[in-house]
BAPA-495156 format. One line per field, with one value per atom (N, C-alpha, C): residue number from 0; atom name; x, y, z. Coordinates in Angstrom, 3 decimals. Example, Ala and Ser with C-alpha at 12.3 -4.5 7.8 and 13.67 -1.06 7.14 Angstrom:
BEGIN
vexpa	c(0 0 0 1 1 1) $
dokol	c(N CA C N CA C) $
east	c(13.190 12.300 13.200 12.850 13.670 12.900) $
north	c(-5.690 -4.500 -3.300 -2.250 -1.060 0.030) $
up	c(7.800 7.800 7.800 7.080 7.140 7.870) $
This chain:
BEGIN
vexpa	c(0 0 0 1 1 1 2 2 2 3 3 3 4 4 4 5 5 5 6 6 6 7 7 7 8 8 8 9 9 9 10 10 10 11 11 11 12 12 12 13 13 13 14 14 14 15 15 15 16 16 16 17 17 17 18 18 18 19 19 19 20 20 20 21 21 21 22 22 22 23 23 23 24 24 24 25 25 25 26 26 26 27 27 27 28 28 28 29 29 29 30 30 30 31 31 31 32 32 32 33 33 33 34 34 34 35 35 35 36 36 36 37 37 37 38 38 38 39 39 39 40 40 40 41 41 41 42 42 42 43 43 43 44 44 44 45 45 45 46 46 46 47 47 47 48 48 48 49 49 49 50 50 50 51 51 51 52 52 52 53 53 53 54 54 54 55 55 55 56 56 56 57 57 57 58 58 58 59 59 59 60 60 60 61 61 61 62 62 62 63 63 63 64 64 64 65 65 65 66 66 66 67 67 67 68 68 68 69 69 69 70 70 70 71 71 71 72 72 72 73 73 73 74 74 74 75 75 75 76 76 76 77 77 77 78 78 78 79 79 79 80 80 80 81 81 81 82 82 82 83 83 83 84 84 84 85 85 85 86 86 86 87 87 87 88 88 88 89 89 89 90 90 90 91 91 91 92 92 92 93 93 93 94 94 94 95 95 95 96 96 96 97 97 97 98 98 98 99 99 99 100 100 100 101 101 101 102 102 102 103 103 103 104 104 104 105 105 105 106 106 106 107 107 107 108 108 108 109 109 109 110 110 110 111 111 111 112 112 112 113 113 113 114 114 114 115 115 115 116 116 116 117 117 117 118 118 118 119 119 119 120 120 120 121 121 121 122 122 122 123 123 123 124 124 124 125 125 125 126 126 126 127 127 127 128 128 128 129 129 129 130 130 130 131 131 131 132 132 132 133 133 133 134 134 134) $
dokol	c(N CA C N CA C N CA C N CA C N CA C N CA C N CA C N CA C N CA C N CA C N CA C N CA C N CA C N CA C N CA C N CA C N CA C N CA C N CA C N CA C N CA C N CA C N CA C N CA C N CA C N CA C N CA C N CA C N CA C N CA C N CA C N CA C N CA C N CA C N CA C N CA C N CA C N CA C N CA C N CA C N CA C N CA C N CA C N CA C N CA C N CA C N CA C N CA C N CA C N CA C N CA C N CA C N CA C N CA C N CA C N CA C N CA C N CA C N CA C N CA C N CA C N CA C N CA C N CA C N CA C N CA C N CA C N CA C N CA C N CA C N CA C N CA C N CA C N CA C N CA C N CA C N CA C N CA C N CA C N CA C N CA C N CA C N CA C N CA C N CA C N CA C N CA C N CA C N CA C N CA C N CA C N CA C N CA C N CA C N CA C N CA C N CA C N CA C N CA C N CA C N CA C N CA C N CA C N CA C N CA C N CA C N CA C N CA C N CA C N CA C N CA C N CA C N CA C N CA C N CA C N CA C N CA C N CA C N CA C N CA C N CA C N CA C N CA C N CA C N CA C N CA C N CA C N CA C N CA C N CA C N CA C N CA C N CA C N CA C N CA C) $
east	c(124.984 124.039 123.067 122.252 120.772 120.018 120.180 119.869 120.745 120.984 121.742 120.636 121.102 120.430 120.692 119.961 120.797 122.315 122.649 123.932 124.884 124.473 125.781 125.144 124.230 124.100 124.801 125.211 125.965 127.421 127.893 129.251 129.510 128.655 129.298 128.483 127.509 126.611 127.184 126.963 127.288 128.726 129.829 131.136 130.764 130.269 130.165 129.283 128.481 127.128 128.040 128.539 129.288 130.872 131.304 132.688 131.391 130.604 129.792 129.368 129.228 128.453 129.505 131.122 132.192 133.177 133.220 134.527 134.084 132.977 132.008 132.533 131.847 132.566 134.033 134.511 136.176 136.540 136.225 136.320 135.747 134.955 134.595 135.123 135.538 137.018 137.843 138.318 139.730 139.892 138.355 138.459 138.043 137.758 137.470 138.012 139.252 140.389 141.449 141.193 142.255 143.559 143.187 144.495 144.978 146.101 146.509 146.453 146.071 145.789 144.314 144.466 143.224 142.780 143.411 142.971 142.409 142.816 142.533 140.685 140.237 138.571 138.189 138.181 137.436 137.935 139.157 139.273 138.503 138.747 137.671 136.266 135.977 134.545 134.299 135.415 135.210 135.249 136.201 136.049 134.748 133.848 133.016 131.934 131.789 130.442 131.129 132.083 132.285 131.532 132.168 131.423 130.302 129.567 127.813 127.510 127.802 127.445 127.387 128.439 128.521 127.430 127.497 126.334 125.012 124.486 123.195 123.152 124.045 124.340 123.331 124.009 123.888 122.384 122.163 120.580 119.541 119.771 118.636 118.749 120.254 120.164 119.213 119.087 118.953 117.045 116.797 115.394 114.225 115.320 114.972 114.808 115.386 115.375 114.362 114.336 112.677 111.105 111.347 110.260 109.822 110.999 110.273 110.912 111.071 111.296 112.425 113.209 114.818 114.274 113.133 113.167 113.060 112.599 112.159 113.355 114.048 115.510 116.498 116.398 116.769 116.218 114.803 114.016 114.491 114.540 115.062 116.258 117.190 118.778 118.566 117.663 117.312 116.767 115.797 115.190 115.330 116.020 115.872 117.454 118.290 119.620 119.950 119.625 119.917 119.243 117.321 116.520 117.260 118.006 118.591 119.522 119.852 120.533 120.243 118.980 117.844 117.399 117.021 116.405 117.728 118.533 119.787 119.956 120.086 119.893 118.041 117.324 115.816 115.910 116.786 116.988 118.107 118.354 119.351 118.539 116.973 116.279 115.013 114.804 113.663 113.514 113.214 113.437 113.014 114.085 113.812 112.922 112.300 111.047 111.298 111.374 112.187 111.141 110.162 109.195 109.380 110.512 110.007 110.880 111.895 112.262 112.140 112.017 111.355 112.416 113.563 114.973 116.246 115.938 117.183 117.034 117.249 116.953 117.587 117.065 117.567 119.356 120.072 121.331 121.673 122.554 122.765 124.094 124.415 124.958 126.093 127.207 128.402 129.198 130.379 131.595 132.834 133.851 134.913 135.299 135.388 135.974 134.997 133.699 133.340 132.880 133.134 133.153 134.190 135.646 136.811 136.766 136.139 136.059 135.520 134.253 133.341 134.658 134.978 136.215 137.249 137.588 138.742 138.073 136.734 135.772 135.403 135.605 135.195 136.474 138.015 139.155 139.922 140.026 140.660 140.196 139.052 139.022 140.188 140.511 140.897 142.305 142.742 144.086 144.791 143.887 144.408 144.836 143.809 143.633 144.905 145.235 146.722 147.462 147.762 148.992 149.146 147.892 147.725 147.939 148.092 148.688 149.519 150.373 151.598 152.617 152.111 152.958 152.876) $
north	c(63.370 63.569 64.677 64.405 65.306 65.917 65.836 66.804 66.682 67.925 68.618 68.271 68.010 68.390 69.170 69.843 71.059 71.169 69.895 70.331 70.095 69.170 69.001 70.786 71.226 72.597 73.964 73.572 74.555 74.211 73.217 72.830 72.974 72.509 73.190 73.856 74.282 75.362 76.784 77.324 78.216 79.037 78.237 78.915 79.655 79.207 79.806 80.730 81.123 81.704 83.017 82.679 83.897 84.631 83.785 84.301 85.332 84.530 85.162 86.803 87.098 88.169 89.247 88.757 89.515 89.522 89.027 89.166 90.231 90.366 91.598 93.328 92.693 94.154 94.554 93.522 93.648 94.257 94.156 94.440 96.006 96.084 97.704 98.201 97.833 98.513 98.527 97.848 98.061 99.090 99.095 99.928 101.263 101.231 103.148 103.525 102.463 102.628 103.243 103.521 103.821 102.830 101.565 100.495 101.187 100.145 100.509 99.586 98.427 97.150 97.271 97.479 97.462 95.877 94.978 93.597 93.212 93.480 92.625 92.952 93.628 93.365 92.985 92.531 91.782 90.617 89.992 88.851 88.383 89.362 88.680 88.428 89.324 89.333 87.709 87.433 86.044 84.812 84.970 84.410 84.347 85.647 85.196 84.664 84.891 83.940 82.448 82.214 80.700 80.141 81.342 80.665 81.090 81.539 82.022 80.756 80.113 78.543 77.983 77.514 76.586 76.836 78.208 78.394 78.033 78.018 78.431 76.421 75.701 74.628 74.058 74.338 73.737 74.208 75.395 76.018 74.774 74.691 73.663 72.223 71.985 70.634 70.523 71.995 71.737 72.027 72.663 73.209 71.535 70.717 69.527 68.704 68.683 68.216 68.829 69.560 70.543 69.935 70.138 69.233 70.655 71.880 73.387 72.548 73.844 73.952 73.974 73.129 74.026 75.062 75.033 76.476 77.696 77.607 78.965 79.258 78.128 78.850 79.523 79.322 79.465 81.103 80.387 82.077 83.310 83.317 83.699 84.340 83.502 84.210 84.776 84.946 85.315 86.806 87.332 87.983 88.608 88.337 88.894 88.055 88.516 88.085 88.330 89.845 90.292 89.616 88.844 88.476 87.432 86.606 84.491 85.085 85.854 85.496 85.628 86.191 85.992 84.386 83.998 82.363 82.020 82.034 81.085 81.367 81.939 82.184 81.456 81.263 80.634 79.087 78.621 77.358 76.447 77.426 76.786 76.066 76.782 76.295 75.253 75.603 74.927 72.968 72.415 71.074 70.155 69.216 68.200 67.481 67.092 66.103 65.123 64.299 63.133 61.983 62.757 62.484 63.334 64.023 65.148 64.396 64.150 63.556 61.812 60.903 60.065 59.545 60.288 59.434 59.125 59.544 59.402 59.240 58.725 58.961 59.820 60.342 61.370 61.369 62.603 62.308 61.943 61.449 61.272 62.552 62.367 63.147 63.631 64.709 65.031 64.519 63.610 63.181 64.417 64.113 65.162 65.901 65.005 65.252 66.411 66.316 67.470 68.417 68.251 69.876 70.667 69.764 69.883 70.654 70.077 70.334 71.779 71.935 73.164 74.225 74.149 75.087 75.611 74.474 74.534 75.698 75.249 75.954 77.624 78.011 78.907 79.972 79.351 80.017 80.171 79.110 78.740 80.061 80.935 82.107 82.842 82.852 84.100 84.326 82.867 82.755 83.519 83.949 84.757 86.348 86.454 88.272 88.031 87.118 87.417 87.460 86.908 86.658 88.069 88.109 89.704 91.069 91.125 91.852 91.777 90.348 90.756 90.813 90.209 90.904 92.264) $
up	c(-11.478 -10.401 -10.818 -10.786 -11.105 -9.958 -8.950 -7.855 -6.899 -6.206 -4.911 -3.480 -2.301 -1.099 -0.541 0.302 1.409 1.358 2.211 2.266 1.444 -0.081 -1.183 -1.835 -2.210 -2.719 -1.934 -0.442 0.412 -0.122 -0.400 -0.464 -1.821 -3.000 -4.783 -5.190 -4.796 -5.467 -5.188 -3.657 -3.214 -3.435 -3.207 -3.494 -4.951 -5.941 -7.316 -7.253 -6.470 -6.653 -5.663 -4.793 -3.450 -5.042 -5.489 -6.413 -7.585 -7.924 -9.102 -8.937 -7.603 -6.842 -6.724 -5.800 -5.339 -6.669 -7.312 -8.745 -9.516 -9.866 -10.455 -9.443 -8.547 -7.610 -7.392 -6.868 -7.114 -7.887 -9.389 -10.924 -11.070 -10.511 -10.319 -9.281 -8.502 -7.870 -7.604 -9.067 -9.920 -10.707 -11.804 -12.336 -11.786 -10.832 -10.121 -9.286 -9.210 -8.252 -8.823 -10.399 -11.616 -11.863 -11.909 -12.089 -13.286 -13.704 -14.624 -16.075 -15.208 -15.907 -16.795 -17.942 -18.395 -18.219 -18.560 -18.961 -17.485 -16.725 -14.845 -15.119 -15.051 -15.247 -15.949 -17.129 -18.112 -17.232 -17.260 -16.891 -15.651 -14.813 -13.223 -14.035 -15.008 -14.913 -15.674 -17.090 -17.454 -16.470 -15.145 -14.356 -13.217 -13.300 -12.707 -13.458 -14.486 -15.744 -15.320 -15.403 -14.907 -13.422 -12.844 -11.220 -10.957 -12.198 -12.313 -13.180 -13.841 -14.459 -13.782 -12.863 -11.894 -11.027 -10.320 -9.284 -10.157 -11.245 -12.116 -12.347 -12.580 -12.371 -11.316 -9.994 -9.070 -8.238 -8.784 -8.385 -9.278 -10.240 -10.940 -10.747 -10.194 -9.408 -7.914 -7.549 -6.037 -6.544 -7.850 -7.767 -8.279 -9.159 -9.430 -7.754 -7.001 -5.549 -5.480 -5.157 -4.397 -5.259 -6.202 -7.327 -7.781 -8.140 -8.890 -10.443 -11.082 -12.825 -12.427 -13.383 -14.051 -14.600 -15.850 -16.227 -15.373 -14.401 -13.653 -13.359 -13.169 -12.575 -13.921 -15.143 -16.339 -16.636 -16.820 -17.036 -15.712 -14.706 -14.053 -13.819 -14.890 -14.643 -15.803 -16.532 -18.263 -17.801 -17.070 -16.857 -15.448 -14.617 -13.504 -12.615 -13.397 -12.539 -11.090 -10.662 -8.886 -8.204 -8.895 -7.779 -7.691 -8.747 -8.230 -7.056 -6.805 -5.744 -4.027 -4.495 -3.793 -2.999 -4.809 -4.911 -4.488 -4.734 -4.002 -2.562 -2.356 -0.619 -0.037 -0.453 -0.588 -0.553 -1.459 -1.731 -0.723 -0.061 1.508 2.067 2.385 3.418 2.807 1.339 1.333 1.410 2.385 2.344 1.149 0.814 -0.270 -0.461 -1.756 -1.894 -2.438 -1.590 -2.060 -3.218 -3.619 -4.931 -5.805 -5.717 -6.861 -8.234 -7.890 -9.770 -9.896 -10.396 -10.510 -11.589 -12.264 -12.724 -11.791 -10.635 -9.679 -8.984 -7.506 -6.359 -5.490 -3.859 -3.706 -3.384 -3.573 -2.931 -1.532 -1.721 -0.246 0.947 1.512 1.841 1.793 1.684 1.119 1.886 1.083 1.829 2.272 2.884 2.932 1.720 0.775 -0.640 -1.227 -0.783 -1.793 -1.189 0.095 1.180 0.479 0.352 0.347 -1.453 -1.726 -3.558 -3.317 -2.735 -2.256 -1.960 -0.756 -0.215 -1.456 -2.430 -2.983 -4.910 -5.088 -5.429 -4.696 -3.706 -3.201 -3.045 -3.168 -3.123 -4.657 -5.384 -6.022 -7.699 -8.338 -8.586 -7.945 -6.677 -6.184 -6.416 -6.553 -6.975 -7.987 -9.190 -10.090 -10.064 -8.763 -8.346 -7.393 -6.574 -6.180 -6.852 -7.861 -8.759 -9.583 -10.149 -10.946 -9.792 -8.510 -7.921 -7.379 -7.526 -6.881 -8.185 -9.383 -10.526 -10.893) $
């Protein structure tokens, strides 16, 4: 699938783009919390470059819907990472053009399964930060 609509970009875009933002911070207060675990922050942080792909993913699916650049959204996470999350919060509202890509047609709307995928996307990071604190 080559473009997102409103609401499939709320359901797999977003969970990655919200983990990408909070695993970073978490991770800095682990480490200025004085853990003891050296390894627990690098790892959140490899875990959040994952759910910053996914989110960076699903921003150029949703910017192809709109009829902008993938690149802008590329150059963008290249040059100015704090503002995408900006543009991702931007791209909730801006409505689809259902002319803008001309290899696909537009999506249609999200079934249970990938709300459900979304949700399971939006928890399923976190799983590791329990486990690493209750060991």
């Amino acid at each position: 699938m080559l473009r997102y609509n409103r609401s499939r970009y709320l359901a797999m875009g977003l969970p990655g783009i919200i983990n990408a933002i909070l695993l970073p911070l978490y991770a800095l207060k682990i480490n200025t919390g004085g853990s003891h675990d050296e390894y627990a922050a690098p790892f959140y942080l490899a875990i959040a470059m994952v759910c910053a792909l996914l989110g960076a993913t699903a921003m150029i699916k949703r910017a192809r819907d709109i009829g902008s650049s993938a690149w802008g959204i590329l150059l963008g996470f290249l040059f100015a990472p704090p503002l995408m999350a900006l543009v991702a919060l931007v791209l909730i509202f801006v409505p689809s053009n259902p002319a803008a890509d001309q290899l696909e047609a537009p999506s249609s709307a999200p079934s249970w399964d990938t709300w459900l995928t979304g949700l399971i996307l939006l928890l399923l990071p976190w799983l590791p930060v329990l486990i690493l604190r209750i060991w």
